[in-house]
C-alpha positions in Angstrom: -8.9 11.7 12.8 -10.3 10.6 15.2 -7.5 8.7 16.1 -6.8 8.0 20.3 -10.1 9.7 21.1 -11.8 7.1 18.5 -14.1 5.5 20.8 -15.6 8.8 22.2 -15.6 11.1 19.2 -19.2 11.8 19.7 -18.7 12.8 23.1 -19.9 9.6 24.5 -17.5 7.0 25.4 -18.1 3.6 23.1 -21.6 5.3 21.3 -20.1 3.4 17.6 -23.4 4.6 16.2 -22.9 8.1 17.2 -19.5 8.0 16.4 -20.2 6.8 13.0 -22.7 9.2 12.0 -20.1 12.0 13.3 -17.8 11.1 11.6 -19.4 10.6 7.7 -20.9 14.2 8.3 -17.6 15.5 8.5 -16.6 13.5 5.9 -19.7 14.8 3.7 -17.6 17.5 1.5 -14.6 15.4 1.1 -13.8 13.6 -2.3 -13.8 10.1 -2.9 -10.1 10.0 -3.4 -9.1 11.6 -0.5 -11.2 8.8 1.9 -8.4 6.8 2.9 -8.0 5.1 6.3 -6.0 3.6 8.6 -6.2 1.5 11.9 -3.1 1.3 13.9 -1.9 -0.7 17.0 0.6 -0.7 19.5 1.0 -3.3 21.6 3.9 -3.8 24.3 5.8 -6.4 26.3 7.4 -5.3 29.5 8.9 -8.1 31.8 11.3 -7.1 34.6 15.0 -7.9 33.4 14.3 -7.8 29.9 14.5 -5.2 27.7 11.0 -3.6 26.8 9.6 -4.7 23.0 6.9 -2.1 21.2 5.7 -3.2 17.9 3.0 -1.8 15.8 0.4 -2.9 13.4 -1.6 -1.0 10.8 -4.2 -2.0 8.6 -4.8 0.7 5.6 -8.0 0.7 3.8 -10.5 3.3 3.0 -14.1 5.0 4.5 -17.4 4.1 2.4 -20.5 6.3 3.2 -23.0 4.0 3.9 -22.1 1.3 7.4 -22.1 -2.3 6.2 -22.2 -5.5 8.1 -22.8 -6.7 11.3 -19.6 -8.5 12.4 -17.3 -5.7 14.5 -17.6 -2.3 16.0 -16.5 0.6 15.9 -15.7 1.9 12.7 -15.7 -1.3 11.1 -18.9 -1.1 9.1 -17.1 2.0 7.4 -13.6 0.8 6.6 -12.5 -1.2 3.4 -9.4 -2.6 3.7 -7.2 -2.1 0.9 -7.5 -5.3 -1.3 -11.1 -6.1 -0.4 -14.9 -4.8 -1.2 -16.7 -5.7 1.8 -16.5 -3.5 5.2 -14.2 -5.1 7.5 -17.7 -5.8 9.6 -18.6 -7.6 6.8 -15.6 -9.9 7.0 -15.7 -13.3 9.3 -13.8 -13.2 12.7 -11.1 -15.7 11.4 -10.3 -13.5 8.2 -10.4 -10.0 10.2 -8.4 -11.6 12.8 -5.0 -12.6 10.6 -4.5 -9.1 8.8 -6.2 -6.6 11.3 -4.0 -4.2 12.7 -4.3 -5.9 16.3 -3.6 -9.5 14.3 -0.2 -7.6 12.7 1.1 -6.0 16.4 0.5 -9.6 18.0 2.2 -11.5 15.0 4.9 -9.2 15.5 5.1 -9.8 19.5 4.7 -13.3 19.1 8.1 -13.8 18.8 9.2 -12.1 21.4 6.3 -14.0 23.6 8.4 -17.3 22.5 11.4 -16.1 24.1 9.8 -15.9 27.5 8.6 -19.9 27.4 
């Protein structure tokens, strides 16, 4: 959860404070073990006479209770990604970018982008 209906979980379309406080109430009975996360992307490459490429990228981490940071949206001031303290809003553009799960589905198109040149 929330998964595709992510950005209007509240009921309001893109509302990422709304969404947030949603979603920690849920969250308010559950252990801190069980908090894990994960985003996921799919991205695809369809050009006419070529075989159609999907690829995926996920990015695993875990919910904290209290947003943190300033530098994303969505969930991002909640989600710790595995191997770090900070919120992945409190992580610089540059350093989300390379291991977010968007950054992992377009490293994995990439090469498939280089065919087309």
């Amino acid at each position: 959860m929330p998964g595709v209906l992510s950005a209007r979980w509240s009921g309001r379309h893109g509302d990422d404070t709304a969404n947030l406080r949603l979603l920690l109430a849920q969250l308010t009975d559950v252990p801190e073990e069980r908090l894990g996360a994960a985003f996921v992307c799919a991205a695809a490459l369809v050009v006419p006479g070529r075989p159609d490429v999907v690829v995926h990228g996920e990015w695993r981490g875990r919910i904290v209770r209290e947003p943190r940071g300033t530098n994303g949206f969505g969930y991002d001031p909640i989600f710790v990604p595995d191997g770090e303290e900070r919120t992945s809003a409190e992580l610089g553009s540059a350093e989300k970018d390379a291991v977010s799960h968007r950054g992992r589905a377009l490293q994995a198109l990439l090469p498939h982008l280089r065919e087309l040149a």
